[in-house]
C-alpha positions in Angstrom: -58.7 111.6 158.3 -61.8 110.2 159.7 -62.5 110.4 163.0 -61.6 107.4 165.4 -65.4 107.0 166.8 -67.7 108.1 163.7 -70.6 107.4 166.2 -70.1 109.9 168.4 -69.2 112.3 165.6 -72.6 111.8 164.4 -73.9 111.7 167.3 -72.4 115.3 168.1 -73.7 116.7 164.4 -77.1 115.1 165.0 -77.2 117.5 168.6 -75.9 120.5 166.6 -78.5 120.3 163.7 -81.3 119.6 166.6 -80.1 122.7 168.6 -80.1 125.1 165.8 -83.7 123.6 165.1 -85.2 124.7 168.1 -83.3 127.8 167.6 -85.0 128.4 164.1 -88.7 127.2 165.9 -87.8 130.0 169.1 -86.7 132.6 166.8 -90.1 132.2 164.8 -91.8 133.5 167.5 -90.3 136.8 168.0 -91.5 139.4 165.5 -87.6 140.6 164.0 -89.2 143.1 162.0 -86.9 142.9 158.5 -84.7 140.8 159.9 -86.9 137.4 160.4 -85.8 136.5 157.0 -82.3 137.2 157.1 -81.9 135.4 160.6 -84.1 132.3 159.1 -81.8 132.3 156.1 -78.6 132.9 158.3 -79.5 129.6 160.8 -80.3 127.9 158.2 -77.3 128.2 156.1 -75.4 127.1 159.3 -77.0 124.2 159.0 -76.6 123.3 155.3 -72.9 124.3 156.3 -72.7 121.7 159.4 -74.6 118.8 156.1 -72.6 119.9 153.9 -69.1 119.6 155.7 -69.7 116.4 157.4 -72.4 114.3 155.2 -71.0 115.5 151.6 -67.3 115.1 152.9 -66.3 118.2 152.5 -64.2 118.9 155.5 -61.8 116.2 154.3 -61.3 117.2 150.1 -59.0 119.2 148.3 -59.0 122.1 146.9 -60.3 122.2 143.4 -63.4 120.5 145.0 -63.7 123.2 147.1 -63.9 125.6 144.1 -66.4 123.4 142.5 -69.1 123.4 145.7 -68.6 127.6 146.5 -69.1 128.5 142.5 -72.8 127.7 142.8 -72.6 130.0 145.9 -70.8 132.9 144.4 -73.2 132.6 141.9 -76.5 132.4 144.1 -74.9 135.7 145.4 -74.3 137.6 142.1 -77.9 136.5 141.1 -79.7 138.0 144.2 -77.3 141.1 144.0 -78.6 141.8 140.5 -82.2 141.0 140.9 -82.1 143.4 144.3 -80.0 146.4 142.7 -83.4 146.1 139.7 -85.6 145.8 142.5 -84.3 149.1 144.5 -83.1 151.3 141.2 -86.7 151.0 140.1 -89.4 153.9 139.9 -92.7 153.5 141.3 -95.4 155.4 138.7 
């Protein structure tokens, strides 16, 4: 399961996570209009992604453990999906 050199495996997540870094610091200085915070958000769930695989151990479980770290995330999803259908279905007075 584990990889045969776990130094160079870190050593290859390390680069990853320092490239989408500078990635997040250049994209901050482009004006994105209403898209800087979805593109922040997007990089840096890539990121949590790559932590999350690799440091958590992710990449290597089963299943059911797989249900039990995406159910927070489905649910992170219903509760901004809610909160932005009050937000828009609203009327200004």
């Amino acid at each position: 399961m584990a990889s045969a050199n776990p130094y160079k495996t870190y050593l290859n997540i390390w680069l990853l996570l320092m490239f989408l870094t500078f990635i997040t610091v250049y994209a901050a200085e482009f004006d994105f209009g209403a898209l800087n915070v979805p593109i922040a958000l997007l990089i840096a769930s890539v990121k949590a992604g790559v932590v999350a695989l690799h440091f958590m151990h992710l990449k290597y479980e089963d299943s059911m453990t797989w249900i039990f770290a995406t159910y927070p995330l489905f649910l992170l999803f219903l509760l901004i999906a809610f909160s932005a259908t009050d937000i828009f279905t609203r009327v200004a007075n």
